[in-house]
C-alpha positions in Angstrom: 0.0 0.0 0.0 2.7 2.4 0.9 6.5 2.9 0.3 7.4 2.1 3.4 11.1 3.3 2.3 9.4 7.1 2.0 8.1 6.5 5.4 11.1 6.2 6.5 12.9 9.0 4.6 10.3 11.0 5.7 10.9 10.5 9.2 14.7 10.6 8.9 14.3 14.2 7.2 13.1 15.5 10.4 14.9 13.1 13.0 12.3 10.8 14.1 13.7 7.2 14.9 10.9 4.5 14.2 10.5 1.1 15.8 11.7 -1.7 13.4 7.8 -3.1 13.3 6.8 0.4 12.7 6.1 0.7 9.1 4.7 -2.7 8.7 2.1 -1.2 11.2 2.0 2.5 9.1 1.3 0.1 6.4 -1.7 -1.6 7.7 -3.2 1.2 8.8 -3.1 3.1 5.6 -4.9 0.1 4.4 -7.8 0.3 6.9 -8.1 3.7 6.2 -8.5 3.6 2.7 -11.0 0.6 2.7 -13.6 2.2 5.7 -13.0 5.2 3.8 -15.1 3.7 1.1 -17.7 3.1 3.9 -17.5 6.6 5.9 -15.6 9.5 5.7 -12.6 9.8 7.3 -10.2 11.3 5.1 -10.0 13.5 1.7 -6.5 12.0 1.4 -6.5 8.3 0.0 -3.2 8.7 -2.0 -0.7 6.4 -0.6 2.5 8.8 -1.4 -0.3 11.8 0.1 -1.0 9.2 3.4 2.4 9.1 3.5 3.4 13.0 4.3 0.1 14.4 5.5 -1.5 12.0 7.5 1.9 10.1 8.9 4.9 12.2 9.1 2.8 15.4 9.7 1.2 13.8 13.0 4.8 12.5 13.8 6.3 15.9 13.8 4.9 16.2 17.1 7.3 14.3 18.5 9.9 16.7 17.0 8.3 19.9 19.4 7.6 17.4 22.5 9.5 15.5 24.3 7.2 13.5 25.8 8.2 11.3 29.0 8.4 7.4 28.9 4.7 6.1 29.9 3.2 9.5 29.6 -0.8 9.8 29.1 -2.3 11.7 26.1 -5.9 12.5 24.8 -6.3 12.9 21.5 -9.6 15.2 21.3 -12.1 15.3 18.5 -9.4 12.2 16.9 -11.3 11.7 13.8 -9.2 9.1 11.9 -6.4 9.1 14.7 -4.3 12.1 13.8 -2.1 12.6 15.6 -2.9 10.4 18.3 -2.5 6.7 16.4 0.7 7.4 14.2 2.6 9.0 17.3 1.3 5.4 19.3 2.6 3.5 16.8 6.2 5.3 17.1 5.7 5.3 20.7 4.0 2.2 21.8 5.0 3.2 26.0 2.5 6.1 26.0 -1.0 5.5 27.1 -3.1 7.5 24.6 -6.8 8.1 24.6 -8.7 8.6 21.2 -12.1 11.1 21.8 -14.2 11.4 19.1 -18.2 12.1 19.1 -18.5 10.3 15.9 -18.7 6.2 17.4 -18.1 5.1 13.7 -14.9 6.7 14.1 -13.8 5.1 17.0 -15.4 1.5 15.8 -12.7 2.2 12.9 -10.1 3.1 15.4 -10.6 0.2 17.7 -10.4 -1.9 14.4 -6.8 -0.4 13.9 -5.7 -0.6 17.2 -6.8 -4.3 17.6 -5.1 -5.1 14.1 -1.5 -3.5 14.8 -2.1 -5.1 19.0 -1.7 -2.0 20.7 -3.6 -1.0 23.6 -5.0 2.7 23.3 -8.3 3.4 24.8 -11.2 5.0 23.2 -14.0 7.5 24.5 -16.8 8.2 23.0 -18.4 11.7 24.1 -18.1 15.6 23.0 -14.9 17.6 23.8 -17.3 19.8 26.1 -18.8 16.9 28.0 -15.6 14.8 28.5 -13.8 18.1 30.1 -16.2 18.1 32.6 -16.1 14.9 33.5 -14.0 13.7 36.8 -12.4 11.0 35.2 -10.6 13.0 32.2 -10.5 16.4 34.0 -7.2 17.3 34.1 -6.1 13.9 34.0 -3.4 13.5 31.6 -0.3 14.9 30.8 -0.7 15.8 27.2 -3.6 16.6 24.9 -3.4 17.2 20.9 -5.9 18.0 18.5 -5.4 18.3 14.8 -7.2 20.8 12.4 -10.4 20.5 14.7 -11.7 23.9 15.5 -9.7 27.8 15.8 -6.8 27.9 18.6 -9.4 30.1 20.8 -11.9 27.3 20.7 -9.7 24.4 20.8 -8.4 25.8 24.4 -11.6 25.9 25.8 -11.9 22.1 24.6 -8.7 20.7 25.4 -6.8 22.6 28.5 -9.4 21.3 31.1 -8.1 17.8 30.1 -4.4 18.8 31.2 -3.1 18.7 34.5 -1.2 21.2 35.8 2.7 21.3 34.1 0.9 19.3 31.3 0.7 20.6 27.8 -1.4 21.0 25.3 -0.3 20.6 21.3 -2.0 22.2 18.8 -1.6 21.3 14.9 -2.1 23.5 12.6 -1.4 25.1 9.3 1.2 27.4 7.8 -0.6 30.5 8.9 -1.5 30.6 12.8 -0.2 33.9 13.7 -3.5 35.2 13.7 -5.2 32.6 15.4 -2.7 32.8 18.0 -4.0 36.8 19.1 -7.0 36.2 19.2 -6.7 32.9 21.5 -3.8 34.8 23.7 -7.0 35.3 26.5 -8.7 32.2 26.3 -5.9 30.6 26.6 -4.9 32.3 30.0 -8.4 32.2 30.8 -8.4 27.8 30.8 -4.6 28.2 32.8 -2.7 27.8 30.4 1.1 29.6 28.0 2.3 29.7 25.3 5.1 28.0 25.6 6.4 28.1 21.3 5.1 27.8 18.2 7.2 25.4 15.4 6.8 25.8 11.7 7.8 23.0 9.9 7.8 22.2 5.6 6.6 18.7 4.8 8.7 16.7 1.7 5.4 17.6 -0.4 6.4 21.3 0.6 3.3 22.2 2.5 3.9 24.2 5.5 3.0 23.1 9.2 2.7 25.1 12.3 2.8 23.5 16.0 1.4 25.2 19.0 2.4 24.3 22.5 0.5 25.6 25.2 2.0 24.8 28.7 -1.2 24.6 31.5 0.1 26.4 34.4 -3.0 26.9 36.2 -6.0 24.8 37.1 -8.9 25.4 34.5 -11.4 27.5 36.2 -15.1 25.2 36.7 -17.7 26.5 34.4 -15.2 25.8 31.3 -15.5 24.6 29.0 -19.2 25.6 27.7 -20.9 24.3 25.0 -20.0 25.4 21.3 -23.2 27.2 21.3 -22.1 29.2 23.9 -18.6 29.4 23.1 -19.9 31.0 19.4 -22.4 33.2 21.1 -20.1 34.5 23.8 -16.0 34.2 22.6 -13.5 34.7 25.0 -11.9 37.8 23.3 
């Protein structure tokens, strides 16, 4: 399915070391993705050379901004197809990562990945809003990513109540996030959390990346986050 010798080229460009199993696994999962794609829709990008960069090395880039301790637990909220969450488990099989999506088909996909390539990820099916409020993800885990789900101001509000304090939160997005970034600068010290750096990165296809990383150095106050209806009614500006 894919050139597993890009992959690795790919990966080698920017300094990641991958597992020997790892892109036998890459591989299966690019084949699972392209044949529920033909079911649901989980991705625009079916292209194996395309999986390749944009889906795989751009989720593993991550890895590049964060170092991210041995054994360390991540939530991967609003995961859609997995990115970020699945291709940085499959490079890093000692992190305890949790997939939240509010679509279950998703996550039935997901679970079919994770069962195939025997990894152990759990999966949670609920709302960003909901799961932030509840006791057993509130500020429970020591990283939480999201990819191309929602603007930086929103995507706060979503994902710093999942991070304990000193945790982080990891943000990909685009080439262009200056902009985003003033306008989130108070809702993100309203949720307790800095902005620690932003890395801009070219993928071998020579589209542009930008990674935010948002350190939470506070507790998230309780009545975050709201609901998106109330979040798009009432901003935090």
């Amino acid at each position: 399915m894919i050139d597993k010798q890009l992959l690795l080229k790919g990966c080698e460009e920017f300094g990641i070391n991958l597992p020997q199993a790892a892109p036998n696994k890459f591989d299966i999962y690019a084949q699972l993705l392209v044949e529920w794609n033909e079911k649901m829709n989980l991705t625009a990008i079916t292209e194996p050379k395309e999986i390749v960069f944009k889906h795989f090395v751009d989720s593993l880039l991550l890895l590049k901004v964060v170092d991210i301790p041995q054994g360390a637990t991540l939530i991967d909220v609003g995961t859609g197809a997995g990115f970020p969450s699945m291709p940085v488990k499959i490079a890093r099989e000692d992190l305890r990562v949790t997939m939240l999506d509010s679509l279950q088909k998703r996550l039935t996909f997901l679970k079919e990945v994770n069962d195939s390539l025997e990894l152990d990820c759990s999966f949670i099916h609920s709302r960003a809003e909901d799961g932030g409020k509840q006791k057993t993800l509130r500020e429970k885990f020591d990283f939480a990513t999201a990819r191309a789900v929602a603007n930086l101001r929103d995507l706060a509000e979503y994902c710093l109540p999942y991070v304990k304090v000193g945790g982080y939160f990891v943000s990909l997005k685009g080439p262009d996030v200056e902009e985003e970034i003033k306008e989130s600068k108070n809702a993100i010290a309203t949720m307790g959390g800095k902005l620690e750096k932003v890395e801009k990165f070219t993928l071998p296809d020579n589209s542009g990346r930008s990674i935010v990383l948002i350190k939470k150095i506070s507790q998230t106050p309780p009545q975050f986050p709201r609901t998106a209806a109330k979040m798009a009614k009432k901003p935090i500006i």
